[in-house]
N, CA, C and O atoms as CSV, one atom per row, in Angstrom:
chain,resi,resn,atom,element,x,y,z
A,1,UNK,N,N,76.984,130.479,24.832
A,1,UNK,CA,C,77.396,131.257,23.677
A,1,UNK,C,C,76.216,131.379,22.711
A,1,UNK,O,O,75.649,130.362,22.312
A,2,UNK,N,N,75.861,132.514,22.353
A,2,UNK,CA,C,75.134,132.521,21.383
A,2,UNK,C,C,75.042,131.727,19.904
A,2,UNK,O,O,76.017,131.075,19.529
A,3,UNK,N,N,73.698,131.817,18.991
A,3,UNK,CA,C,74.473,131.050,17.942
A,3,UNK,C,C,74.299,131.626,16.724
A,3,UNK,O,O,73.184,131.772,16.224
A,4,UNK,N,N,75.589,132.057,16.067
A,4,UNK,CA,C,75.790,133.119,14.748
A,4,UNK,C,C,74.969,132.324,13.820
A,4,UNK,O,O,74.758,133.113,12.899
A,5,UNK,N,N,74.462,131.360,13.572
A,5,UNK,CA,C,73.278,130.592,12.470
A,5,UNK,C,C,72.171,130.106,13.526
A,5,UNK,O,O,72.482,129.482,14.541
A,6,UNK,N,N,70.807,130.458,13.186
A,6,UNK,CA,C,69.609,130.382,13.654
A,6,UNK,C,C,68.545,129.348,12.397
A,6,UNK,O,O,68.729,129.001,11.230
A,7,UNK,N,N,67.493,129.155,13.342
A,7,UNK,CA,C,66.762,128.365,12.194
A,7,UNK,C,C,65.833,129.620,11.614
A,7,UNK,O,O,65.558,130.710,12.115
A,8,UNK,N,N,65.462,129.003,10.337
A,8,UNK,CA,C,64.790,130.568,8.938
A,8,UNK,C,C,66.070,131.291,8.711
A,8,UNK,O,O,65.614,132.369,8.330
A,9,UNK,N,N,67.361,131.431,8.686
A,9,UNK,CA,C,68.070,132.356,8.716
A,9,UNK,C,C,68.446,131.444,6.649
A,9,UNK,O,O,68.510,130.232,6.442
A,10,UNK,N,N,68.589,132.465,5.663
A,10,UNK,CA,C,69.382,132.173,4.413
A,10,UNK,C,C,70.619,131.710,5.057
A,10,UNK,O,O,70.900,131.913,6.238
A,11,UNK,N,N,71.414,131.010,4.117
A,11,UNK,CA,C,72.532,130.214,4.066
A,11,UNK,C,C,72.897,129.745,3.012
A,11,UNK,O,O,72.183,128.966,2.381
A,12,UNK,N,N,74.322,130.200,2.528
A,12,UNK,CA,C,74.907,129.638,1.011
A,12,UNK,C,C,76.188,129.052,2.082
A,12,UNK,O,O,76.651,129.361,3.180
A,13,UNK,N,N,76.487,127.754,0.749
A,13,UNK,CA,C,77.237,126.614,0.896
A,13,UNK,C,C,78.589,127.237,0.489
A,13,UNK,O,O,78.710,127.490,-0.710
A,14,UNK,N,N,79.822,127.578,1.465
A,14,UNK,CA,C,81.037,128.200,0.981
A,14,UNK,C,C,81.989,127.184,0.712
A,14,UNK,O,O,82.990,127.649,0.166
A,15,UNK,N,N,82.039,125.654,0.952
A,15,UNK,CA,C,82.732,124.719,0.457
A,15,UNK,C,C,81.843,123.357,0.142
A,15,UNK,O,O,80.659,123.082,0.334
A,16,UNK,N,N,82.905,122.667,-0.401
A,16,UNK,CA,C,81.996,121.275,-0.866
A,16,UNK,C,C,81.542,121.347,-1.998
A,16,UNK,O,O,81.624,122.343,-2.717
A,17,UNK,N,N,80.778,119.834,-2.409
A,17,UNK,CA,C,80.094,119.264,-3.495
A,17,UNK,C,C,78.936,120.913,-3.860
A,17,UNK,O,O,78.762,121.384,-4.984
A,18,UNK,N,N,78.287,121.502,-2.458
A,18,UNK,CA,C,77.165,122.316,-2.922
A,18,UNK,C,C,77.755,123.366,-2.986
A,18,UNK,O,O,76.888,124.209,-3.217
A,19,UNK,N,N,79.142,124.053,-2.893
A,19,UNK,CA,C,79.133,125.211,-2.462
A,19,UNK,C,C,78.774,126.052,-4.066
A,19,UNK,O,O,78.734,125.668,-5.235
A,20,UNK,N,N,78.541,127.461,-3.319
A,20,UNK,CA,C,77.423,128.538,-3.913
A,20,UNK,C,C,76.013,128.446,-3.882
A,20,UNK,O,O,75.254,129.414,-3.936
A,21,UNK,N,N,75.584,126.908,-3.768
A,21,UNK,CA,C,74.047,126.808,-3.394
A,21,UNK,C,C,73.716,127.733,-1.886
A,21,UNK,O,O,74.286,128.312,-0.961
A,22,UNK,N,N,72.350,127.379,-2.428
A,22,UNK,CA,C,71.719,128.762,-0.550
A,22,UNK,C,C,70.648,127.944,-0.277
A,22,UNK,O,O,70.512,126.992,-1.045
A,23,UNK,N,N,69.748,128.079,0.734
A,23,UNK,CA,C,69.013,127.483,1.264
A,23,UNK,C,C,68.567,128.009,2.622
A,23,UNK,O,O,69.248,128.890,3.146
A,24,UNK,N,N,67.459,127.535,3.251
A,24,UNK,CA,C,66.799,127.939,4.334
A,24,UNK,C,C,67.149,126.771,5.213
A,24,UNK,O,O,67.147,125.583,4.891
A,25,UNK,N,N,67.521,127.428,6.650
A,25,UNK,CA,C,67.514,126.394,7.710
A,25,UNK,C,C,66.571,126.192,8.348
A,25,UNK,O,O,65.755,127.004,8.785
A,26,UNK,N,N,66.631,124.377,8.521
A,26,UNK,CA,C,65.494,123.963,8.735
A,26,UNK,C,C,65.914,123.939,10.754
A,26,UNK,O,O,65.335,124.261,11.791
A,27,UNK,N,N,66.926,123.492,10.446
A,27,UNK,CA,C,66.927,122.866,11.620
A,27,UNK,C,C,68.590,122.684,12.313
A,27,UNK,O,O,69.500,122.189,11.647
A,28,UNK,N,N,68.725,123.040,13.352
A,28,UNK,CA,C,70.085,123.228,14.023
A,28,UNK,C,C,70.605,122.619,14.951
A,28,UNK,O,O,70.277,122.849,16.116
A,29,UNK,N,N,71.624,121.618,14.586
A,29,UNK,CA,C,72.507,120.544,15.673
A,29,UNK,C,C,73.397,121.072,16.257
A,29,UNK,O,O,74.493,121.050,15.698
A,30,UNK,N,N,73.289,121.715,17.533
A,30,UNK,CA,C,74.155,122.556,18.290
A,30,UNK,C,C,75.779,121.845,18.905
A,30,UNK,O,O,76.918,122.309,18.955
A,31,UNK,N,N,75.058,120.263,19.381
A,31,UNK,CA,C,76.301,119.598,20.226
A,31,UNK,C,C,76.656,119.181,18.806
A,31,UNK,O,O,77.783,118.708,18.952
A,32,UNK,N,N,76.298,119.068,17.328
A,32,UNK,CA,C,76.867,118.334,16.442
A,32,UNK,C,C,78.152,119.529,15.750
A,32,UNK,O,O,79.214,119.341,15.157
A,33,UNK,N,N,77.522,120.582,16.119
A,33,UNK,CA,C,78.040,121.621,15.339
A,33,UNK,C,C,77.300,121.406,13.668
A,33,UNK,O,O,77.953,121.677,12.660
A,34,UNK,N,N,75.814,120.864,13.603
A,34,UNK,CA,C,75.692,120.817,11.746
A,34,UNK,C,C,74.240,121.674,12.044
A,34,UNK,O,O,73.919,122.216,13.101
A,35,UNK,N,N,73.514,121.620,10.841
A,35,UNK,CA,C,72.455,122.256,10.814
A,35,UNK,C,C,71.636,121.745,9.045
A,35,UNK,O,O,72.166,122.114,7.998
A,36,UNK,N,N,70.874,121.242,9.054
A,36,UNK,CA,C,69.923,120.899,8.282
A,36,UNK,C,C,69.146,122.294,7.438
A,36,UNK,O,O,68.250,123.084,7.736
A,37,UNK,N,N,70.104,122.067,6.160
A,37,UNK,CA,C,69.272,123.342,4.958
A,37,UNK,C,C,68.464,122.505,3.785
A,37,UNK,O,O,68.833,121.503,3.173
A,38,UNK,N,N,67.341,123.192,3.691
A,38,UNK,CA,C,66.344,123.065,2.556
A,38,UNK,C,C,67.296,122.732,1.534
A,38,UNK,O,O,68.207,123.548,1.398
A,39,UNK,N,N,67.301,121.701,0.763
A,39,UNK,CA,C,67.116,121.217,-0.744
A,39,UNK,C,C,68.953,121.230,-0.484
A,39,UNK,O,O,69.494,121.074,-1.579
A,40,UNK,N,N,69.737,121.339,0.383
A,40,UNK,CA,C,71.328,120.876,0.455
A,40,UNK,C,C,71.792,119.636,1.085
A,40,UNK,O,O,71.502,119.296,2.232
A,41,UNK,N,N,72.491,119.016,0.308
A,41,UNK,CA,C,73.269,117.802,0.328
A,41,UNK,C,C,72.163,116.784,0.793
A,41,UNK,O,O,72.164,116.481,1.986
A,42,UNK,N,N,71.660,116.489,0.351
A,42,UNK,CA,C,70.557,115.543,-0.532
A,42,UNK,C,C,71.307,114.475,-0.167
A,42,UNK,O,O,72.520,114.683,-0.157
A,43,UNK,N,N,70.883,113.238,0.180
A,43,UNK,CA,C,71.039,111.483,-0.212
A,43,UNK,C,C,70.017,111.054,0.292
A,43,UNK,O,O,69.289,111.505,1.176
A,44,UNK,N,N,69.962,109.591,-0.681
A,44,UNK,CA,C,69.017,108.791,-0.758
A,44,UNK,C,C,69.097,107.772,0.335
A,44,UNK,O,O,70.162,107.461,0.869
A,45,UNK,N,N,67.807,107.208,0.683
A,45,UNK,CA,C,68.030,106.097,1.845
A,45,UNK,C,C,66.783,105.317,1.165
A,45,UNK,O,O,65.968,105.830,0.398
A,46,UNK,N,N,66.804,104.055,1.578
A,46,UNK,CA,C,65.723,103.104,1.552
A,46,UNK,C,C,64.883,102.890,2.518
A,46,UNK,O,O,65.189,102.553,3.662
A,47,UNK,N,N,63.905,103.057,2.138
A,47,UNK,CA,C,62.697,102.964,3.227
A,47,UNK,C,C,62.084,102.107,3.216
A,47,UNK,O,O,61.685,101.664,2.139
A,48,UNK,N,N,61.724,101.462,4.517
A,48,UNK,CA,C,60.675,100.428,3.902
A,48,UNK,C,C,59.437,100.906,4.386
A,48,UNK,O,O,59.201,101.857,5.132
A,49,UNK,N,N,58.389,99.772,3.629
A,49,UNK,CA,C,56.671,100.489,3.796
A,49,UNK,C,C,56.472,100.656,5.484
A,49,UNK,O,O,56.688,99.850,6.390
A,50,UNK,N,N,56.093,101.706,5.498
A,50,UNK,CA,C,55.410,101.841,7.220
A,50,UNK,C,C,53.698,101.684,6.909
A,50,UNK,O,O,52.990,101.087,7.720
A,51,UNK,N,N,53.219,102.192,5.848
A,51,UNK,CA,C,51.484,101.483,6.132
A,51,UNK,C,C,51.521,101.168,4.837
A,51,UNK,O,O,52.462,100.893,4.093
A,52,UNK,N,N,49.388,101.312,4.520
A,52,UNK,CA,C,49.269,101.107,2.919
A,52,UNK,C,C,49.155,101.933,2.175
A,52,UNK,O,O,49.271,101.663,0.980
A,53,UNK,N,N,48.827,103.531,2.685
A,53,UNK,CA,C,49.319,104.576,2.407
A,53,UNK,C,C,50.608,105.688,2.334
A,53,UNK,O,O,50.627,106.864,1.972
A,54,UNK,N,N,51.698,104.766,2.853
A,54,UNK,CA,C,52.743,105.503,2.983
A,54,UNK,C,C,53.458,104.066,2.787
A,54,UNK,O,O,53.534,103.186,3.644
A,55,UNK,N,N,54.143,104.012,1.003
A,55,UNK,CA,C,54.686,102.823,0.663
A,55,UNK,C,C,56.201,103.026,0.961
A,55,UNK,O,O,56.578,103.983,1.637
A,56,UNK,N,N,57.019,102.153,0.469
A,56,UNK,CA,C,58.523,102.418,1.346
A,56,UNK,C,C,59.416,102.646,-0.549
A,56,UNK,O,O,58.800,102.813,-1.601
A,57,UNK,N,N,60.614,102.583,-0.412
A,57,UNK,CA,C,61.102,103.119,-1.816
A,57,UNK,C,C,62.018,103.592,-1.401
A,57,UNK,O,O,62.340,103.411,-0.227
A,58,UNK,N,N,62.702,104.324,-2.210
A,58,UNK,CA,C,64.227,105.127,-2.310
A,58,UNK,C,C,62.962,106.415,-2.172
A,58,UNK,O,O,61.945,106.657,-2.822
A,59,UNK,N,N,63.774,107.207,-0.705
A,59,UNK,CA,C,63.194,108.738,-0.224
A,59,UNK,C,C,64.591,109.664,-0.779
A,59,UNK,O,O,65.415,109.078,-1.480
A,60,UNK,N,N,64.734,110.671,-0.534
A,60,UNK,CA,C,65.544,111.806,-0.855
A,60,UNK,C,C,65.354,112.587,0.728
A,60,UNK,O,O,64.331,113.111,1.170
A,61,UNK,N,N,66.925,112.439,1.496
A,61,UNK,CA,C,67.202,113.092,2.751
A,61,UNK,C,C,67.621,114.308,2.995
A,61,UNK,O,O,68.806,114.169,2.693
A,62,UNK,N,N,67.554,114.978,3.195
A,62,UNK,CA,C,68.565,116.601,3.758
A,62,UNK,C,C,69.450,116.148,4.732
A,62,UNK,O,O,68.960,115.957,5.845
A,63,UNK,N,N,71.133,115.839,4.515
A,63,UNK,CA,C,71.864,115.454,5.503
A,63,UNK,C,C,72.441,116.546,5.951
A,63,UNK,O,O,72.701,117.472,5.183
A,64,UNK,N,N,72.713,116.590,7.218
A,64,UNK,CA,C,73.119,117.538,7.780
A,64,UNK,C,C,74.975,118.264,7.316
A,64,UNK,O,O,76.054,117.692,7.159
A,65,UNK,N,N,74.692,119.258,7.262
A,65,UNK,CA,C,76.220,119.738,7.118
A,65,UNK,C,C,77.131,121.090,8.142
A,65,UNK,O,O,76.562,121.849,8.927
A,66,UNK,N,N,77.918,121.083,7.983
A,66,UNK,CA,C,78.681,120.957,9.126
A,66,UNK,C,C,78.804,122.951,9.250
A,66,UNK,O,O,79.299,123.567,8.305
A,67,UNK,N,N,78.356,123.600,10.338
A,67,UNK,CA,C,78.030,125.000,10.574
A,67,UNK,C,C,79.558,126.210,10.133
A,67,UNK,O,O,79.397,127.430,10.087
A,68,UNK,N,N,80.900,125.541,9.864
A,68,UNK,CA,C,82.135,125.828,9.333
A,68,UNK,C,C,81.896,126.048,7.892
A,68,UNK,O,O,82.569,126.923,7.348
A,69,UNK,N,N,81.047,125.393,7.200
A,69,UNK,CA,C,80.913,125.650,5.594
A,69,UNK,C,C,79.636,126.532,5.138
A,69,UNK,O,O,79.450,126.719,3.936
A,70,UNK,N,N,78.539,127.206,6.341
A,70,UNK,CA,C,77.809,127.647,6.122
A,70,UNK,C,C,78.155,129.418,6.423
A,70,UNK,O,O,78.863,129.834,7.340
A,71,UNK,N,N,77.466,130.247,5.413
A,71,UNK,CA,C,77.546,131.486,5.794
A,71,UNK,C,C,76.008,132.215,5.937
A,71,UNK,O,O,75.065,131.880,5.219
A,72,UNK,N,N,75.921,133.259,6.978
A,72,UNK,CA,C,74.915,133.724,6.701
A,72,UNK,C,C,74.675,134.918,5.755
A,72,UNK,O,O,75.571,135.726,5.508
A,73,UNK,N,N,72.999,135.031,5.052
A,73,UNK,CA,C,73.020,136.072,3.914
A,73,UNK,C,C,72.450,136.889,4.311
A,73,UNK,O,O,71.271,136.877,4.663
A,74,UNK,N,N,73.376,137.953,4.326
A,74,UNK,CA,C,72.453,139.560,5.006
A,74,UNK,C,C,71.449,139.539,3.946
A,74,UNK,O,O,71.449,139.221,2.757
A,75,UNK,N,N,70.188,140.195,5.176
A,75,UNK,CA,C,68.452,140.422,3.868
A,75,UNK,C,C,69.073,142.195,3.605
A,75,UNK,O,O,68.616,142.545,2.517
A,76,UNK,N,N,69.655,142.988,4.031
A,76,UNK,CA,C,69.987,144.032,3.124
A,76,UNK,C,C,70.953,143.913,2.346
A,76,UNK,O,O,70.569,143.861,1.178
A,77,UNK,N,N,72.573,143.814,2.526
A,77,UNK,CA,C,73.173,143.523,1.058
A,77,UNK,C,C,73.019,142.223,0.649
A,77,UNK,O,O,73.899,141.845,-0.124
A,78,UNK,N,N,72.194,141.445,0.924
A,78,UNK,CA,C,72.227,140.000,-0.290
A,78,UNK,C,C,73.151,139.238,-0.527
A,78,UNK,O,O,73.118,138.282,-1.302
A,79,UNK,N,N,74.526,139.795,0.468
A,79,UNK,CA,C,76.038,139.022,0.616
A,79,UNK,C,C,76.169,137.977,1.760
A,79,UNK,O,O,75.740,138.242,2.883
A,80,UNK,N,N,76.715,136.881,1.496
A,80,UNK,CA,C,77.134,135.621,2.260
A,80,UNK,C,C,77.919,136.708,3.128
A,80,UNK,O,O,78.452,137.662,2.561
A,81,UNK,N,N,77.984,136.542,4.576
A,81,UNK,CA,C,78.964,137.407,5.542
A,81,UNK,C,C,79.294,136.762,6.591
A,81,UNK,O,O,78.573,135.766,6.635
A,82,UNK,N,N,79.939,136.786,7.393
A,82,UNK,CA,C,80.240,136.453,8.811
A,82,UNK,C,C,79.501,137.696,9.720
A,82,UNK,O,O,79.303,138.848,9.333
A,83,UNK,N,N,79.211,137.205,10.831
A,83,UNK,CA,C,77.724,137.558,11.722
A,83,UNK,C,C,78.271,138.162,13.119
A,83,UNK,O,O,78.268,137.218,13.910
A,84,UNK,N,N,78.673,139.167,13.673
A,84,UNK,CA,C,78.728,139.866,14.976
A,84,UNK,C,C,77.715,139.530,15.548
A,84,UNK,O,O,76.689,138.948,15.194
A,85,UNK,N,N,78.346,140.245,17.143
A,85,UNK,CA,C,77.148,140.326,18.138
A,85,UNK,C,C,77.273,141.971,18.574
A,85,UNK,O,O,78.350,142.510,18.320
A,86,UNK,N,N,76.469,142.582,19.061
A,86,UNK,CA,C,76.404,144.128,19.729
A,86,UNK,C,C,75.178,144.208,20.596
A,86,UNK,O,O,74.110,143.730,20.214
A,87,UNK,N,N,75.290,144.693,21.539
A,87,UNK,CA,C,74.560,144.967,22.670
A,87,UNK,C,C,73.705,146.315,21.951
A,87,UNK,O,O,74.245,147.138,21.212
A,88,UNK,N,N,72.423,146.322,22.306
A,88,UNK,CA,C,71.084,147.543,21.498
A,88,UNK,C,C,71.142,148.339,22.792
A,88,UNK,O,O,71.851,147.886,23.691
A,89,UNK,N,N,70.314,149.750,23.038
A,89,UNK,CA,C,70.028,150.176,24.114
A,89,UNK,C,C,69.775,149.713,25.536
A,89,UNK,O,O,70.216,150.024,26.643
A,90,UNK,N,N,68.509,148.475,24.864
A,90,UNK,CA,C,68.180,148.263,26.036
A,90,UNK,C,C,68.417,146.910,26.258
A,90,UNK,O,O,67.513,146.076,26.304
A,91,UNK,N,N,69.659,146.647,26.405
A,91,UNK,CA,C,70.601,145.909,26.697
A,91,UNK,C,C,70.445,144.354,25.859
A,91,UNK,O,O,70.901,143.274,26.235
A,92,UNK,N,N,69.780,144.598,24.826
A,92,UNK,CA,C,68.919,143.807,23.979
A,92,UNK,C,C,70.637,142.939,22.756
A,92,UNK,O,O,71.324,143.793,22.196
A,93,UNK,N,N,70.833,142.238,22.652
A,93,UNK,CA,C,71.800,141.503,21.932
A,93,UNK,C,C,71.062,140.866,20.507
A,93,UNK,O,O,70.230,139.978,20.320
A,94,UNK,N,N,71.802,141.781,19.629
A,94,UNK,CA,C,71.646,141.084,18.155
A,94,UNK,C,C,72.554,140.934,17.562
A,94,UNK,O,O,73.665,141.245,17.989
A,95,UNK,N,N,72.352,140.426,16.429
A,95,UNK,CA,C,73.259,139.572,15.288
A,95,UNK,C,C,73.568,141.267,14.490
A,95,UNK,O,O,72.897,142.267,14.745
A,96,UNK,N,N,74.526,141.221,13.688
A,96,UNK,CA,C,75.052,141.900,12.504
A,96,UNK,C,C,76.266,141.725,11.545
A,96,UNK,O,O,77.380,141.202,11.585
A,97,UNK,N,N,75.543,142.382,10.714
A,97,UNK,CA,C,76.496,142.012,9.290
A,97,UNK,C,C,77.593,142.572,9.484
A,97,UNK,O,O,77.589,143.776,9.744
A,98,UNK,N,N,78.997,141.745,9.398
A,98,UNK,CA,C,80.083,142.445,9.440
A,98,UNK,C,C,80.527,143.248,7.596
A,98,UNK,O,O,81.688,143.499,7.271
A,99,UNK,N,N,79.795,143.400,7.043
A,99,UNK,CA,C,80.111,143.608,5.844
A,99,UNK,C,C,79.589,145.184,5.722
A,99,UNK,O,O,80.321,146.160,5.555
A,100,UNK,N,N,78.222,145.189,5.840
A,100,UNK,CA,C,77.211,146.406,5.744
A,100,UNK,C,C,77.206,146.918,7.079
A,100,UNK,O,O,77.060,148.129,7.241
A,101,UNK,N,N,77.346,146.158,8.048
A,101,UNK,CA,C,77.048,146.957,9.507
A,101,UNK,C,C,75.831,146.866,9.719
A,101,UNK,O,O,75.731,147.311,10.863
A,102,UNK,N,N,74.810,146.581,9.376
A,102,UNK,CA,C,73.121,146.410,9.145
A,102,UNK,C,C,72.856,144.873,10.115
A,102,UNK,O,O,73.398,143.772,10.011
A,103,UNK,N,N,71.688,145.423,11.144
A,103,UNK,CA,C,71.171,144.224,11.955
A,103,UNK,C,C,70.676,143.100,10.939
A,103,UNK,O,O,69.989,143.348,9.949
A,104,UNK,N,N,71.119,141.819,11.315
A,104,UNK,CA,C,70.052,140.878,11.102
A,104,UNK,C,C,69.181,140.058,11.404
A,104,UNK,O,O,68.713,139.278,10.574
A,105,UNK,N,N,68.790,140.099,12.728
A,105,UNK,CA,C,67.687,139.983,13.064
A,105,UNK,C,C,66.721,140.867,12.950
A,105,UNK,O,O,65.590,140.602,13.356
């Protein structure tokens, strides 16, 4: 199955502590169903020192959240949407905005 959220794709938070925040995906847990966005749902962990240049401390994490609360943001209308699939001429399969009708890839 294809996957309606890709990594670089915008993404605003439609439930939860972040929702209305947006962010860039970094990174996508397919068997988890989550996906890792820039600067969303944040927690802290303790680290300890790994050298003498890289001391240990309270870091700031990007925890993963769950691909049900994420929407993608069409780059022509600028709206959070839910994401089709359609077959191109040459038999080529892309993403689209169910809102505008406009490819997004």
């Amino acid at each position: 199955m294809a996957a309606k959220i890709r990594r670089n794709d915008t993404v605003r938070v439609m439930t939860g502590k972040e929702r209305g925040r947006q962010g860039q995906v970094r990174q996508v847990l397919p068997r988890k169903g989550r996906a890792v966005v820039t600067g969303i749902n944040m927690s802290r962990r303790h680290r300890r020192p790994r050298s003498a240049t890289d001391p240990g401390g309270l870091v700031d994490v990007e925890s993963p959240v769950h691909l049900s609360n994420l929407r993608v943001v069409c780059p022509s209308c600028e709206r959070p949407t839910r994401v089709g699939f359609r077959l191109l001429d040459g038999a080529r399969k892309v993403r689209y905005c169910k809102l505008c009708d406009e490819a997004v890839d």
